[in-house]
N, C-alpha and C positions, 0 to 999 in steps of 0.2 A: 287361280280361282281360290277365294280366300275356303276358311275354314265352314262358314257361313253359308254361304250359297250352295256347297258342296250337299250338306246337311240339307237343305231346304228341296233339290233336289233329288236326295235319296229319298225322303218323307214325301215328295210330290209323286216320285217312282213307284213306290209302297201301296199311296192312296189309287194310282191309276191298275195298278196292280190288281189290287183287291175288290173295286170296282167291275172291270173283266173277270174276277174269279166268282163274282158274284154271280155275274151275269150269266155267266156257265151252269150256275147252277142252279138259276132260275129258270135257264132255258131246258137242263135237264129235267128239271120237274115236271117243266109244263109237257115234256114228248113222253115222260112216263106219264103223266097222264091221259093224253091220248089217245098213246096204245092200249093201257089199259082198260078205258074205251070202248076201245075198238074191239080187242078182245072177248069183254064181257058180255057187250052186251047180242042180243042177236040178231039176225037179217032185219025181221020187223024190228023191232027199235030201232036199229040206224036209217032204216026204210021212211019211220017215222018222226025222225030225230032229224033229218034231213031238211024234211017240210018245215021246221020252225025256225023262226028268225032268230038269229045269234043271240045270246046273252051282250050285254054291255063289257064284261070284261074278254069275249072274246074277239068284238069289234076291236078291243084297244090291244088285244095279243096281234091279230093281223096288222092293224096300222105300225106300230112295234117292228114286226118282222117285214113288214114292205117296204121301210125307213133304215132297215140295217140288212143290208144286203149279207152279212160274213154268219148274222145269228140265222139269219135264213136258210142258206145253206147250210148250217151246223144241224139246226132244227130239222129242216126235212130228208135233209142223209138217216139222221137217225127214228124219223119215224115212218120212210114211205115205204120199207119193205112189210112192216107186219099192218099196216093201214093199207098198202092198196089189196097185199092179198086176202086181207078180209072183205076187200070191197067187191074184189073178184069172184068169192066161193059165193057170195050174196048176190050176186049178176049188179051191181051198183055201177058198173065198168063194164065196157064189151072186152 
């Protein structure tokens, strides 16, 4: 493999790299966000927050995560323990 290709390779490496590092840490945002959320706000607002149609960008965070099964999973590991038990002490969940 010349000197060339090797190079083009490790910089294709790099970009694919940094790409999923990205990604990671866009997907951490958006689950700290969430929780935080979840967190703050209380039974009534989630109650009431429930009732409204999704904003546009979180139509396109679900299509997003329906389309990438690996960020899906990454995503709701890390936010269905303090989301559902908020949803729970709120009766939102049987």
């Amino acid at each position: 493999m010349s000197k060339s290709i090797r190079i083009g390779i490790s910089i294709s490496a790099l970009v694919v790299a940094g790409a999923v590092a990205a990604q990671g840490m866009l997907l951490d945002h958006a689950a700290d966000k969430v929780i935080k959320k979840y967190q703050a706000a209380t039974c009534e607002e989630l109650r009431a927050q429930k009732k409204e149609p999704p904003s546009a960008m979180d139509v396109k965070a679900v299509e997003f995560l329906r389309n990438d099964s690996q960020a899906r999973v990454a995503f709701i590991d890390r936010i269905a323990a303090p989301v559902l038990n908020k949803m729970f002490e709120c009766g939102l969940i049987p």
